[in-house]
C-alpha positions as CSV (number, residue, x, y, z in Angstrom):
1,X,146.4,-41.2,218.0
2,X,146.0,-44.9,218.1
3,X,142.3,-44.4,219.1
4,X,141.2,-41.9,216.7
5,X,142.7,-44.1,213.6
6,X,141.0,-47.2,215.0
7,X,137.5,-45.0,215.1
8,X,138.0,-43.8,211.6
9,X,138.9,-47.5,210.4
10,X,135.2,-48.3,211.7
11,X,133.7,-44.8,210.0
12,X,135.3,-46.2,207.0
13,X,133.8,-49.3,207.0
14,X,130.7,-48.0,208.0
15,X,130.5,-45.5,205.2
16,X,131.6,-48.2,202.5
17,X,129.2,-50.9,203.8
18,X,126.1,-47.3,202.9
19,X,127.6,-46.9,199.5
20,X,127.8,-50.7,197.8
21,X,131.4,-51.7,198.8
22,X,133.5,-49.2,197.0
23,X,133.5,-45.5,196.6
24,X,136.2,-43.1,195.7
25,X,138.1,-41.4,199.0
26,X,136.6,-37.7,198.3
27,X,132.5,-39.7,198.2
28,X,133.9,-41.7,202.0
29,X,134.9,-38.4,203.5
30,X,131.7,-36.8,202.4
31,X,129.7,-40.2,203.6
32,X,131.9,-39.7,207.4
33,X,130.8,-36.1,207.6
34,X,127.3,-37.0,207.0
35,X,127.2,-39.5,209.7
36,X,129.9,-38.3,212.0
37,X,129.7,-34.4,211.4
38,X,129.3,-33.9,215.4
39,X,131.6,-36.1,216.2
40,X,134.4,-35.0,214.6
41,X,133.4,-31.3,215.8
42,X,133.2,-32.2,219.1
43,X,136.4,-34.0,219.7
44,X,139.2,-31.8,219.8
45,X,141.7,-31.3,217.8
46,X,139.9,-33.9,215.1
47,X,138.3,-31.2,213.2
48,X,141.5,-30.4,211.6
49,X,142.7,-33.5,211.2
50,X,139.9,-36.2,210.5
51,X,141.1,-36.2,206.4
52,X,144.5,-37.3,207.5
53,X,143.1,-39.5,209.7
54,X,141.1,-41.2,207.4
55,X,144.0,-41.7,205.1
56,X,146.1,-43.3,207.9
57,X,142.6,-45.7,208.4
58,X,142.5,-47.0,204.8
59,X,146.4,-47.8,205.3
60,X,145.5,-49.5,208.1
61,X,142.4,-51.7,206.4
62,X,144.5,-52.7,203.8
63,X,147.1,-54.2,205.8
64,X,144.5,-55.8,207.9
65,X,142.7,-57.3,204.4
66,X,140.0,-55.3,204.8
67,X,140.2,-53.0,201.8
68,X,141.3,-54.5,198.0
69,X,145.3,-53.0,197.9
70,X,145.3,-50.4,195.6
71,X,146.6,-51.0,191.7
72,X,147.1,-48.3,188.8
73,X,143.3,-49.0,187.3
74,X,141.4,-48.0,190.7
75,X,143.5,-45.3,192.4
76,X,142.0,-43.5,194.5
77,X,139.0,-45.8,194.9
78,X,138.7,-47.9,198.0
79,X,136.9,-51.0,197.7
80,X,136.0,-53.3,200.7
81,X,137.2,-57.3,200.4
């Protein structure tokens, strides 16, 4: 589990870096499918759960500084520090 969140963390960060810093989480899964459609097919079990996944990954960024926390005016929008 450890592994997969850690890979989406860099997907994440990836796909942020391609669309100017910031996006909202429904325009970073689509960016992650775009560049990591076979990936996520071809590794099990991930297919079903990548979304989750990704959730867990922004969690993650944001306790590691990575990601701006989240307040009431940008919810749902992830924005890289």
């Amino acid at each position: 589990m450890a592994g997969r969140r850690e890979m989406m963390t860099g997907w994440v960060v990836e796909a942020l870096h391609l669309m100017g810093g910031k996006g909202k989480i429904l325009d970073i899964c689509k960016k992650v499918w775009e560049l990591h459609e076979s990936d996520i097919r071809n590794n099990g079990d991930l297919l079903f759960e990548w979304q989750y996944e990704i959730r867990w990954a922004g969690d993650i960024l944001r306790r590691q500084g990575v990601l701006q926390h989240a307040d009431s005016d940008s919810r749902g929008v992830w924005e890289l520090t």
